[in-house]
N, CA, C and O atoms as a printed pandas DataFrame, in Angstrom:
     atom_number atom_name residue_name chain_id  residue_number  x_coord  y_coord  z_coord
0              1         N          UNK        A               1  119.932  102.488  102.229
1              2        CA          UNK        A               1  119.063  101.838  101.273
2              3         C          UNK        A               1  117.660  102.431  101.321
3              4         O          UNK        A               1  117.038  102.674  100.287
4              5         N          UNK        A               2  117.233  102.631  102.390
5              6        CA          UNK        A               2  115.606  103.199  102.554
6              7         C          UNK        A               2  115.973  104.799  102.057
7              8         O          UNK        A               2  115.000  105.543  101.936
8              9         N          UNK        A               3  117.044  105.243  101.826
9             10        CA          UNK        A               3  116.852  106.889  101.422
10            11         C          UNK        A               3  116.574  106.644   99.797
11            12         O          UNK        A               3  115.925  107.428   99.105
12            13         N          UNK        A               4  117.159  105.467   99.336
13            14        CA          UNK        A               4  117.272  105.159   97.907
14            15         C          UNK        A               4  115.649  104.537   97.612
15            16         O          UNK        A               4  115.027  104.958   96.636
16            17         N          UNK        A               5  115.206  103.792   98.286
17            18        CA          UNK        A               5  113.734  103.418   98.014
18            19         C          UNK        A               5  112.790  104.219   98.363
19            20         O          UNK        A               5  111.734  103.809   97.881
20            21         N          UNK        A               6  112.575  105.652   99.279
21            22        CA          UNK        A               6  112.565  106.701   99.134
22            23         C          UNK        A               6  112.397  107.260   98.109
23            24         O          UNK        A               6  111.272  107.304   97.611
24            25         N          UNK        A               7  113.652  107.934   97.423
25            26        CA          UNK        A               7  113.785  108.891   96.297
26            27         C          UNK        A               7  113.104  107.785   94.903
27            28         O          UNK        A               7  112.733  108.371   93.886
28            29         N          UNK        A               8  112.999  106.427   94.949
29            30        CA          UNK        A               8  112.811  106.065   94.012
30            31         C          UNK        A               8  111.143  105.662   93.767
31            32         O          UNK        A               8  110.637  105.382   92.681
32            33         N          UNK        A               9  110.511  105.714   94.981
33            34        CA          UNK        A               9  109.075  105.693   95.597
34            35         C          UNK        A               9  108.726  107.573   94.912
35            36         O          UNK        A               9  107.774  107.855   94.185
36            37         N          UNK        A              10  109.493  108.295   95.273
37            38        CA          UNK        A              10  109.050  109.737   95.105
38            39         C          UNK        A              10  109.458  110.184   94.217
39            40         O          UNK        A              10  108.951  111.300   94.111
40            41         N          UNK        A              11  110.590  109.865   92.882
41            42        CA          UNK        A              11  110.613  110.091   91.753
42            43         C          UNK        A              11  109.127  109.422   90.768
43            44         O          UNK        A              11  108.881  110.074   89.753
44            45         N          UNK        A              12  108.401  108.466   90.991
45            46        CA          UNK        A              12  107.428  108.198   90.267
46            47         C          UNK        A              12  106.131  108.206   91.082
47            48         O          UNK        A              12  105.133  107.822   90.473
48            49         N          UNK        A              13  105.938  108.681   92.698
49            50        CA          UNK        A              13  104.478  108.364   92.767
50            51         C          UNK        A              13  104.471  110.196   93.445
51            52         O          UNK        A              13  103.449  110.430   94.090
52            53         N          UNK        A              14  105.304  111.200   93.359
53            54        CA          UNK        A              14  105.274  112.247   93.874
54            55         C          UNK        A              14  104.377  112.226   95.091
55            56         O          UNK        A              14  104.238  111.076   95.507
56            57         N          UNK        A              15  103.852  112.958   95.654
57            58        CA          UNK        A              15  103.192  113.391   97.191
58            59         C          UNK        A              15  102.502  111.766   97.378
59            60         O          UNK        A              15  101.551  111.328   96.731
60            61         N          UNK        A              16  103.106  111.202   98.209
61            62        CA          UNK        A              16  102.471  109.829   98.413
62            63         C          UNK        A              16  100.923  110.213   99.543
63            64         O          UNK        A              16   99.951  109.463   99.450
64            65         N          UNK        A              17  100.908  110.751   99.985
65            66        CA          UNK        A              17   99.576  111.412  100.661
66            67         C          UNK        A              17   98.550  111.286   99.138
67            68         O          UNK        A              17   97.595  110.516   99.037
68            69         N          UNK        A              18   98.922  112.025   98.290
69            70        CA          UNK        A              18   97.997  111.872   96.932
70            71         C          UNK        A              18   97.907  111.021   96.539
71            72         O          UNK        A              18   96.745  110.673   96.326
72            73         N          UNK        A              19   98.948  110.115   96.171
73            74        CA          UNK        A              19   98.737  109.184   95.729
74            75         C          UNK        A              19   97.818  108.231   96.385
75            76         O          UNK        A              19   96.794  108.095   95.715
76            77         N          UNK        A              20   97.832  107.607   97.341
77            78        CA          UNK        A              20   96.933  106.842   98.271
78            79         C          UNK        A              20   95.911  107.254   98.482
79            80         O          UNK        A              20   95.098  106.375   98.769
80            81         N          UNK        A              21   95.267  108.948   98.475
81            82        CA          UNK        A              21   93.980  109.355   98.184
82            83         C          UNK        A              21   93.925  109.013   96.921
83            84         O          UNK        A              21   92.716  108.824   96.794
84            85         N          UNK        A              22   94.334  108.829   96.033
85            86        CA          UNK        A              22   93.912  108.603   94.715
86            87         C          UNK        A              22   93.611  107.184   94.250
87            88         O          UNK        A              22   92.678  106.826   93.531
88            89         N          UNK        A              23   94.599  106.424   94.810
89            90        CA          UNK        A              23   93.979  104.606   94.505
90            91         C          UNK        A              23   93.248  104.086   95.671
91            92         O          UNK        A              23   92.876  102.914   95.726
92            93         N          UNK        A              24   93.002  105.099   96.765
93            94        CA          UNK        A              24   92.343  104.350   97.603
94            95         C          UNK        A              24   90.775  104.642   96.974
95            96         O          UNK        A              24   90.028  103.968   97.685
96            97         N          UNK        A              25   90.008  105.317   96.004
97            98        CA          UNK        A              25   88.873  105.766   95.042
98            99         C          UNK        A              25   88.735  104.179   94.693
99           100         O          UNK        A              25   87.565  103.801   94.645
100          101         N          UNK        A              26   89.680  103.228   94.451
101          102        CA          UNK        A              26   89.296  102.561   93.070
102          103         C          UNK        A              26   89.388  100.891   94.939
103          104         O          UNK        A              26   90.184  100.433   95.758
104          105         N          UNK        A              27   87.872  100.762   94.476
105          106        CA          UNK        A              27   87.280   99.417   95.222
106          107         C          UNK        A              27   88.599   98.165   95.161
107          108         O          UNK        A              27   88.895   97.643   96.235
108          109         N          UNK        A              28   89.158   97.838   94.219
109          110        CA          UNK        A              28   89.758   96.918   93.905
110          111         C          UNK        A              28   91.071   96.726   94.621
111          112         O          UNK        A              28   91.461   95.820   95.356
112          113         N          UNK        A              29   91.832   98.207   94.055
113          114        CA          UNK        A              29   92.954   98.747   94.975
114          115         C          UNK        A              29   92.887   98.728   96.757
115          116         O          UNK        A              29   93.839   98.365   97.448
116          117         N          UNK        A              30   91.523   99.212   97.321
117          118        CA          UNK        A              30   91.610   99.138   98.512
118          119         C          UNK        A              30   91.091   97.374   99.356
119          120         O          UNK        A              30   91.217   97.161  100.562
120          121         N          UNK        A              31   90.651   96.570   98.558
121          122        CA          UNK        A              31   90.763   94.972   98.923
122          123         C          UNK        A              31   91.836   94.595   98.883
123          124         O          UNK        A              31   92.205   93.939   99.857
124          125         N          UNK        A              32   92.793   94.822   97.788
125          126        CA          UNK        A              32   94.086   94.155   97.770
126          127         C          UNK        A              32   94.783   95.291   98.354
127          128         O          UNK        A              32   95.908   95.356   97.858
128          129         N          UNK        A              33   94.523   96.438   99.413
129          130        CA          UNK        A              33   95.872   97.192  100.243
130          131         C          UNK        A              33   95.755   96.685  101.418
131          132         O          UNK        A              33   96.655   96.483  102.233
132          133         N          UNK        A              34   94.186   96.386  101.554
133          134        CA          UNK        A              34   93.416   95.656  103.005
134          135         C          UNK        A              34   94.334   94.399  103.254
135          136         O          UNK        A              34   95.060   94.361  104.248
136          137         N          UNK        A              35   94.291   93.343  102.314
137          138        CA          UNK        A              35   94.731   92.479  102.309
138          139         C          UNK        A              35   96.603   92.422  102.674
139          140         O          UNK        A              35   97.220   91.761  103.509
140          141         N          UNK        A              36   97.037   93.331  101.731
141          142        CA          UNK        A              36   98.998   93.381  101.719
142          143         C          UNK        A              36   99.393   94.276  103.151
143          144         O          UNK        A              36  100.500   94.282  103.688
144          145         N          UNK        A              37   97.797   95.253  103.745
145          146        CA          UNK        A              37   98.171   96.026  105.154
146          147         C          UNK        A              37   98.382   94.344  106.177
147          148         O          UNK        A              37   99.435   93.934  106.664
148          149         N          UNK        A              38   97.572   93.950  106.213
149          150        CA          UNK        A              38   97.160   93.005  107.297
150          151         C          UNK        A              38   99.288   92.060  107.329
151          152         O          UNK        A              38  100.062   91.662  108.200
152          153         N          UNK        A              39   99.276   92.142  106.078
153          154        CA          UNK        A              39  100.553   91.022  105.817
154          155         C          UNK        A              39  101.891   91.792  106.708
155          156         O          UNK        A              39  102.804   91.380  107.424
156          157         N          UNK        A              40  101.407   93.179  106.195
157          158        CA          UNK        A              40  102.810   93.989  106.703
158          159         C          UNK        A              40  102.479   94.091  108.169
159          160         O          UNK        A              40  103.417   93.615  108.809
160          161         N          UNK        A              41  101.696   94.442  108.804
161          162        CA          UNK        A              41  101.850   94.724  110.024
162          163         C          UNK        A              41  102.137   93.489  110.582
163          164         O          UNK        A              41  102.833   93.526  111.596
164          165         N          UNK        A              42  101.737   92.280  110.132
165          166        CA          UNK        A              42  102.017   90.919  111.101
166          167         C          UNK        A              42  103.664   90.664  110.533
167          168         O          UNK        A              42  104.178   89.750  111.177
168          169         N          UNK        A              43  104.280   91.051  109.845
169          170        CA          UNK        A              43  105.376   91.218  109.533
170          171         C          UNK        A              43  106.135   92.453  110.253
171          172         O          UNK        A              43  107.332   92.337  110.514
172          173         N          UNK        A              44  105.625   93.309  110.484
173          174        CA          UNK        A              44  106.321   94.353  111.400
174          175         C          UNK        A              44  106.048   93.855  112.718
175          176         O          UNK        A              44  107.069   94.014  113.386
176          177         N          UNK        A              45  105.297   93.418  113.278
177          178        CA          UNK        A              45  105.723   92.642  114.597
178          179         C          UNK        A              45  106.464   91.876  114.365
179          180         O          UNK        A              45  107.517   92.434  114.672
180          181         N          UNK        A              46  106.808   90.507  113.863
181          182        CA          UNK        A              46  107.537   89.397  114.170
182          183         C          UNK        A              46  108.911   90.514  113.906
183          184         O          UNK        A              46  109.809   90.403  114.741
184          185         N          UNK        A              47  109.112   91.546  112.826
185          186        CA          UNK        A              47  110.117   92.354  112.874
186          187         C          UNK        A              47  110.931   93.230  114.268
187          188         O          UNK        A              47  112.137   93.219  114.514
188          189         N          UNK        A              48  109.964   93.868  114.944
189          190        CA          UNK        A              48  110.143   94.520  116.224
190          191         C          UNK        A              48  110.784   93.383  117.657
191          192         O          UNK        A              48  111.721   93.568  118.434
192          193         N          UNK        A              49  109.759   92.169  117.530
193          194        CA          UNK        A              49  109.978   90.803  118.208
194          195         C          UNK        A              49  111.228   90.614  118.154
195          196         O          UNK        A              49  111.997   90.781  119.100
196          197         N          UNK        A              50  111.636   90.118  116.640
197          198        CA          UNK        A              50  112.929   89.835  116.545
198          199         C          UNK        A              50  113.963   90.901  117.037
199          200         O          UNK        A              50  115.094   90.636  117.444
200          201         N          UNK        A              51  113.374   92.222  116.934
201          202        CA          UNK        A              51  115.022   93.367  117.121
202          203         C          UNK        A              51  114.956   93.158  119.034
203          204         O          UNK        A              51  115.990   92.959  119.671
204          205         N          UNK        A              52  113.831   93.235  119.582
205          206        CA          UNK        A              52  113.849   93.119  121.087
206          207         C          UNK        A              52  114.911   92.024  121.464
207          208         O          UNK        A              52  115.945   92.276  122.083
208          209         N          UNK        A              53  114.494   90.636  120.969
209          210        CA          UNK        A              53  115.530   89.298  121.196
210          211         C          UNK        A              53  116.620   89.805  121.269
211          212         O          UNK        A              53  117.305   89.846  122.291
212          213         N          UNK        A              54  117.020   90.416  119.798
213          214        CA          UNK        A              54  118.540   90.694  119.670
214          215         C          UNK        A              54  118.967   91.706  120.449
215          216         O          UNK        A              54  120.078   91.397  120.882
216          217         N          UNK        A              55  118.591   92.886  120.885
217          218        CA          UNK        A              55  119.172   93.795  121.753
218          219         C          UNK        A              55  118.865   92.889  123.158
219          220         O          UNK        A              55  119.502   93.431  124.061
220          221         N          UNK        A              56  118.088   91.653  123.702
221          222        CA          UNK        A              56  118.090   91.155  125.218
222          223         C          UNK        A              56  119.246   90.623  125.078
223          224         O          UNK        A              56  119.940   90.711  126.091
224          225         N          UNK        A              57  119.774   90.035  124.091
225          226        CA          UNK        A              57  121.348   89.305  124.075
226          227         C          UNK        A              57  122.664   90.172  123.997
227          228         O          UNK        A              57  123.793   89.843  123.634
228          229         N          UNK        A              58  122.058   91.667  124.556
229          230        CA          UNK        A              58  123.154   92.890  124.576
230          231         C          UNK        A              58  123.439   93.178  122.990
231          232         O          UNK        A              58  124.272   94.062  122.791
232          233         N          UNK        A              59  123.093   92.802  122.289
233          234        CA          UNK        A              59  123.262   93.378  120.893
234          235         C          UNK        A              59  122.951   94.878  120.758
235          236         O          UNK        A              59  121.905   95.387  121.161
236          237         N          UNK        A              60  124.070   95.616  120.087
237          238        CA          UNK        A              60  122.924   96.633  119.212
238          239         C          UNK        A              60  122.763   96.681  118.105
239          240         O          UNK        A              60  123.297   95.922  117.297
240          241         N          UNK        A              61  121.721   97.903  117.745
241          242        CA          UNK        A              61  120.989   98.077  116.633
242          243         C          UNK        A              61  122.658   98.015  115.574
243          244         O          UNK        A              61  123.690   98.562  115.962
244          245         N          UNK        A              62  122.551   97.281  114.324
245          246        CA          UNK        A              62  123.846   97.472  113.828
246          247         C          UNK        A              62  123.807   99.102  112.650
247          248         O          UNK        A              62  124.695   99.585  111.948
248          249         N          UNK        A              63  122.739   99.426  112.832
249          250        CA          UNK        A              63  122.836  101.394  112.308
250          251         C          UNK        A              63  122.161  101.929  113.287
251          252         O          UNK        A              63  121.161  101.517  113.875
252          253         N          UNK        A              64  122.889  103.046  113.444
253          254        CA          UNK        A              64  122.990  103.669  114.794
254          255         C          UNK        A              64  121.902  104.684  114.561
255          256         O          UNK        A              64  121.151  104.969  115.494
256          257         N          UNK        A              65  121.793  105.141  113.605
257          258        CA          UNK        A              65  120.619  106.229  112.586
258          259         C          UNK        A              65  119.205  105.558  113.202
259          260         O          UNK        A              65  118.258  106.283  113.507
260          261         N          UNK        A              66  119.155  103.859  113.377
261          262        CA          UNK        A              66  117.883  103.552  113.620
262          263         C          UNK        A              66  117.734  103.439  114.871
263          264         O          UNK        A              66  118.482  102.579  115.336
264          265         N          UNK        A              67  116.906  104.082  115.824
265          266        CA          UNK        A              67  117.016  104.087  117.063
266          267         C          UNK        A              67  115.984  102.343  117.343
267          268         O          UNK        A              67  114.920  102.108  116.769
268          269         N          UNK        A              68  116.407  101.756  117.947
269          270        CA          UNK        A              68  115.893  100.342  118.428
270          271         C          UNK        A              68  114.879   99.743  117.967
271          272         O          UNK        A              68  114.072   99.091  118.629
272          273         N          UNK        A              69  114.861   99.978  116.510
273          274        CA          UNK        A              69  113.825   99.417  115.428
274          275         C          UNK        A              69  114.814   98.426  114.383
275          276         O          UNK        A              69  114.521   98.150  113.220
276          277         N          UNK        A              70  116.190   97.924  115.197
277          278        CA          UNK        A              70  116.572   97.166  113.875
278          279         C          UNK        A              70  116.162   95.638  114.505
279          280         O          UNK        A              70  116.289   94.630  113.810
């Protein structure tokens, strides 16, 4: 699924490096990335949190492609 949101991220915003130099110019864009960064990273912890739990209960990652980030 992430190769598909991928190709579909890079069929319309091409070199995402550019792109993000380019809306990070506009004041407005970078309050509301400030704002949606802060959301994701406190969301990528409780994410990481949760995969630790599940591999302490001997679980593994259920795609093997992701090394101990599921």
């Amino acid at each position: 699924m992430s190769k598909d949101i991928h190709e579909f991220t890079m069929e319309r915003t091409g070199d995402l490096d550019a792109y993000f130099a380019k809306m990070m110019k506009d004041s407005i864009f970078r309050q509301a990335y400030a704002v949606e960064e802060n959301k994701m990273a406190s969301a990528l912890t409780l994410l990481k949190a949760r995969g630790e739990i599940w591999r302490s209960k001997g679980n593994d990652c259920p795609d093997r492609d992701v090394d101990k980030t599921c």
